[in-house]
N, C-alpha and C positions, 0 to 999 in steps of 0.2 A: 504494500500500500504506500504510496505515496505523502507524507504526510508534512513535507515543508510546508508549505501555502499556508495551514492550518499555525504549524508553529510560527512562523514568521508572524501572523495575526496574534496570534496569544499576545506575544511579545509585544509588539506593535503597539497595541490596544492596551497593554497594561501599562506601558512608558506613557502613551498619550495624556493615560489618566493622573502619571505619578507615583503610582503604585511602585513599589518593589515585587519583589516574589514573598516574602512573609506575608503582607498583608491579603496578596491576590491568597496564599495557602488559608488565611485564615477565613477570608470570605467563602470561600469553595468547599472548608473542611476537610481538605486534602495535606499531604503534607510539602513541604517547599523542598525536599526530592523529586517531589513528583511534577509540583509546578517546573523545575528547572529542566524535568523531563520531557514533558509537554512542549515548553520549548526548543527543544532540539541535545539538549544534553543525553548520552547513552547514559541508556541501566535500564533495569527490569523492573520500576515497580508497580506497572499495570500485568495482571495474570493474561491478560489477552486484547488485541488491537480494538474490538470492538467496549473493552470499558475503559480504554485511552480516549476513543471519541465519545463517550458517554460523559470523561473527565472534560475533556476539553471544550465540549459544548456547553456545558456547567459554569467552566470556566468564563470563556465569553457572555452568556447571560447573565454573567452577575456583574460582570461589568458593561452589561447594558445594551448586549445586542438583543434584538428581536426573531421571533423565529423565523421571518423571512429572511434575514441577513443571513441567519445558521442554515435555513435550509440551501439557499443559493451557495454557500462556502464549502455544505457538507455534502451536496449531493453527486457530485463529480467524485469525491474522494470515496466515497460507498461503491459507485457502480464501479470503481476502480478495485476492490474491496471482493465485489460479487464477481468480478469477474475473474479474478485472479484464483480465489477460491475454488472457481468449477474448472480451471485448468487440470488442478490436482486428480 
């Protein structure tokens, strides 16, 4: 799965607001592993791709996107998702 576009936005969108990664950890109830993960830093602490984008759309709604905005961000990234999966 593809998933810069997405971290790039986290990021983006959390600078915009001022945020660090603590505070965005604290709004989302995640931990700031996982926010620095989300952005593009390696490691493991999502069990699996699809509750990275569960994390990461959490993420951007709480700093104030709409579900249009997530859905147009996240739906190219999913069929990318679906399709790589029925390869296997």
């Amino acid at each position: 799965m593809v998933f810069t576009e997405v971290q790039q936005k986290i990021r983006q969108v959390r600078e915009a607001k001022g945020w660090d990664t603590i505070r965005l950890a604290q709004q989302t109830c995640l931990s700031e592993r996982q926010i620095r993960q989300l952005e593009g830093e390696p490691g493991d602490s999502f069990y699996s791709d699809q509750i990275r984008i569960l994390a990461a759309k959490k993420a951007l709604a709480r700093m104030g996107w709409d579900r249009d905005q997530l859905s147009r961000l996240f739906s190219s990234k999913h069929d990318d998702t679906e399709a790589s999966s029925h390869d296997h």
